[in-house]
N, C-alpha and C positions, 0 to 999 in steps of 0.2 A: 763651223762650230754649232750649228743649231740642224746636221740635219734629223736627229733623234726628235726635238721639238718637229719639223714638219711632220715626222712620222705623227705622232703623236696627234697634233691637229686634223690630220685628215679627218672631212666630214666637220667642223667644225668651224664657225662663224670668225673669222680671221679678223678684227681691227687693228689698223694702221694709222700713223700718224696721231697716234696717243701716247701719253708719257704718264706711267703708272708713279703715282705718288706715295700713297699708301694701302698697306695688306691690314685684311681685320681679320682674325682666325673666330668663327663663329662654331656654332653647335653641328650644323650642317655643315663646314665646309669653309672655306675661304671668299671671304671680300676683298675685291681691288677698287681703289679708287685713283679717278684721273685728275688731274690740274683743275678741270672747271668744276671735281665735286660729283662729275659722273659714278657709278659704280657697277660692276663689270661680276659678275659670279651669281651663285655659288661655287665655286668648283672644288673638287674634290684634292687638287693637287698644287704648286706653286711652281713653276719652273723659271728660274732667275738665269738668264745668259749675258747680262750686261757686262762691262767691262768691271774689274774687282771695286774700285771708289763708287758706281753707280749702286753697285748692288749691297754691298755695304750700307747707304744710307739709307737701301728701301728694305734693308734684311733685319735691320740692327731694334728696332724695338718688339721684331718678333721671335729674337733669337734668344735662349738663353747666354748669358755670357756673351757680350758683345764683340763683333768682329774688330778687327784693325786692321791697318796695314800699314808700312813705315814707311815705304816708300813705294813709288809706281812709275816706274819712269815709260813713258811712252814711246810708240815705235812706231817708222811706216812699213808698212805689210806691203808688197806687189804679188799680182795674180796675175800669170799668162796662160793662154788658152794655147796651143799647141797643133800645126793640122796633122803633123806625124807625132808617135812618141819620141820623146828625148832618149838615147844611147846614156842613162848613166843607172847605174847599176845598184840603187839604195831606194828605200822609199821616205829616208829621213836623216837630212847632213847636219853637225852642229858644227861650228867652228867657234875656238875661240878665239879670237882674234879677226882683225877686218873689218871692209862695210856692213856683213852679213852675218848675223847668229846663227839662222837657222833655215832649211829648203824644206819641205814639205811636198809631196808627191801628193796632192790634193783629190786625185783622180782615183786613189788605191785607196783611200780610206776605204772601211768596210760599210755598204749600201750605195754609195759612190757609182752612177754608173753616166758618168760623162763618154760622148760621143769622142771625145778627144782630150787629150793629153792635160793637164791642168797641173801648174806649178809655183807654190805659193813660197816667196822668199821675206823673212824676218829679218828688218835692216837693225845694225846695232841703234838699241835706245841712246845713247851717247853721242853718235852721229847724227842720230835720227832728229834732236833737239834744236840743231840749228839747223837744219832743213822743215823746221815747222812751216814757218812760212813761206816755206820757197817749192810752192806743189810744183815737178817739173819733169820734164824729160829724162832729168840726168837719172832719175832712180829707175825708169826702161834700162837707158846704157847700160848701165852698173848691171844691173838685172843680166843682161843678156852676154855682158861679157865676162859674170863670175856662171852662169849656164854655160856655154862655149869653154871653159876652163876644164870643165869637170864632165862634161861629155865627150864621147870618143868621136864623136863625128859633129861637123857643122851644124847649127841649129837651124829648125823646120820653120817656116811661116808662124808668125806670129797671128792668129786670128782674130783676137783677143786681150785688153787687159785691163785690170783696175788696182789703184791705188789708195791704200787708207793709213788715215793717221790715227792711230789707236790712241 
C-alpha cells in the first residue's frame, strides 16, 4: 500500500519512528507536527496512508466536512514470499464465506518487481477478532492450506513471511 509514497520520497529525508499528530495548512505549504511538538515541512503535499480511525483523527480538522466511519473491524493480513511462482490463475480471489476474504498477488501489482513470488491473504475481520491475541502459527497453516486449495500443483518453499494485525 505505500509503494507510490516510496516512489514519491526518493531523494528525500525519510523519518521513522515518528507519530504525526497534527497538520497546519499555511500559505506556503503544509506543517506537520510530532508528539514532542517537533515540526516537519513545508511541503507541498500531504500523503495520509494510515489505517481509516488513524487518519480520520489526523485528517478531520483539515477537512471540510468531517470524515467518519461506523465501523472498522480489523483483520490479520499474512505475506508469503514464494521461491517458485504459485500455479493459480488470478491476480485477486474474494471469497465470501471462510477463514479468508481476500488473496492478493502482491508481486503483480503495477511497479512491483519482487525477485519472487509474493502472496498476501485477508483473513476474515470476524474470525480474525478472537485471534487478536493469539499471534501464531495457525494463520501460516490456514495460509498454506487454503494456497494448496486453489493451486493446480503443490506449493514451492516458503522463503518468506509476515503477519499483521490491522
Amino acid at each position: 500500500m505505500n509503494a507510490a509514497c516510496r516512489h514519491w520520497l526518493s531523494g528525500i529525508e525519510f523519518v521513522s519512528q515518528c507519530r504525526i499528530q497534527h497538520l497546519q495548512k499555511m500559505n506556503k505549504g503544509w506543517l506537520l507536527w510530532d508528539e514532542q511538538q517537533r515540526k516537519y515541512g513545508a511541503f507541498d503535499w500531504v500523503v495520509v496512508t494510515t489505517p481509516l480511525p488513524q487518519a480520520i483523527a489526523l485528517v478531520n480538522e483539515q477537512v471540510e466536512g468531517a470524515l467518519s466511519f461506523q465501523n472498522w473491524p480489523s483483520c490479520w493480513t499474512l505475506a508469503g514470499q514464494f521461491k517458485k511462482p504459485l500455479l493459480i490463475d488470478a491476480e485477486l480471489i474474494d471469497f465470501q464465506q471462510g477463514p479468508v476474504k481476500r488473496i492478493v498477488h502482491d508481486s503483480k501489482k503495477p511497479g512491483r518487481r519482487a525477485e519472487n513470488d509474493i502472496w498476501v491473504l485477508y483473513f476474515d475481520p470476524h474470525q480474525s477478532q478472537s485471534k487478536e491475541n493469539n499471534i501464531s502459527d495457525s494463520l501460516l497453516e490456514n495460509a498454506k492450506q487454503i494456497l494448496q486449495r486453489i493451486s493446480s500443483e503443490p506449493l514451492p518453499t516458503i522463503l518468506h513471511h509476515y503477519q499483521h494485525f490491522w
